[in-house]
C-alpha positions in Angstrom: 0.0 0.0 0.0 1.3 3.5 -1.1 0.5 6.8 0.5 -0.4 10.1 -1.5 2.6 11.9 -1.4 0.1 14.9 -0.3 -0.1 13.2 3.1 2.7 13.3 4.9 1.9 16.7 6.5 -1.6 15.7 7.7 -0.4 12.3 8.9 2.4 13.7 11.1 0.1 16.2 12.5 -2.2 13.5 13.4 0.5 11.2 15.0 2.1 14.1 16.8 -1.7 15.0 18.1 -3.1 11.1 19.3 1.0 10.8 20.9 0.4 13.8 22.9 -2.9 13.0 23.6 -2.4 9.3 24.2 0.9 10.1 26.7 -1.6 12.9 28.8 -4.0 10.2 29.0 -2.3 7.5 30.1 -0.3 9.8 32.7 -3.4 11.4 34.3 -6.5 9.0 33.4 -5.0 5.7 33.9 -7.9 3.7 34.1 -9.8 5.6 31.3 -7.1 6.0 29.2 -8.0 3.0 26.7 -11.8 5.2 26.7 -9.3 8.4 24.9 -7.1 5.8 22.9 -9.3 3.4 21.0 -11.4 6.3 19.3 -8.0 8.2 18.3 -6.6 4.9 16.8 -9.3 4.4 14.9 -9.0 8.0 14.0 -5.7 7.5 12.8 -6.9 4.4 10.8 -9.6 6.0 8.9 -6.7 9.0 8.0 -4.0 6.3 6.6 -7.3 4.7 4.8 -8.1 8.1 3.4 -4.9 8.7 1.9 -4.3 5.8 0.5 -3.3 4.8 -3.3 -5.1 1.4 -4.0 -3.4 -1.0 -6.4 -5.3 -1.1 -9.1 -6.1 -4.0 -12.0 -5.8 -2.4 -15.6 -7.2 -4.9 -17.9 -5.4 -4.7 -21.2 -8.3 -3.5 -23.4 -7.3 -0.7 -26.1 -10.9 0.6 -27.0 -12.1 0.8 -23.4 -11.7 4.2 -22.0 -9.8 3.9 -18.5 -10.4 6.7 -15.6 -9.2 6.5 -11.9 -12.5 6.3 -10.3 -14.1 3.6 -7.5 -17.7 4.3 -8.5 -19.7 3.9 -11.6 -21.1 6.0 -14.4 -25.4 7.0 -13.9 -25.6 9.4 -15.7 -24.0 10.8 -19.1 -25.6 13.9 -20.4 -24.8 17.1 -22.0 -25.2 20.7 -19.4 -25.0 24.0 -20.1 -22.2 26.0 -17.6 -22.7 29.6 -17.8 -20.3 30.5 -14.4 -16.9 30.0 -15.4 -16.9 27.9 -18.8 -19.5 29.8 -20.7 -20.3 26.7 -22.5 
């Protein structure tokens, strides 16, 4: 698994924050400091998940138009812009 190369400042920030958090807790709150830890772990998870660069399978078809997406298509129809594209 690869991480955007965009990341690294929001990551650090976030390990620096749950460390200083986490060390505070377990210092003063003893017994509730697994109450302040789980949640920030989890936290931290759902930021590395976020950031993430999947692998992805490009099947090798040449007429088959290829976009880095993880949805699907619903709708395909021609709109008129008239705020910044005037067309």
């Amino acid at each position: 698994m690869k991480l955007h190369k965009e990341s690294k400042g929001t990551l650090v920030v976030a390990i620096l924050f749950i460390a200083f958090i986490g060390t505070i807790s377990i210092y003063y709150l003893q017994l509730w400091s697994l109450v302040i830890l789980i949640p920030l772990l989890v936290m931290l998870g759902l930021i590395f998940w976020f950031f993430r660069v999947p692998t992805r399978a490009i099947l090798d078809h040449t007429e088959n138009i290829i976009a880095p997406v993880d949805g699907k298509v619903v709708m395909i129809k021609e709109v008129f812009e008239d705020e910044v594209l005037k067309a």
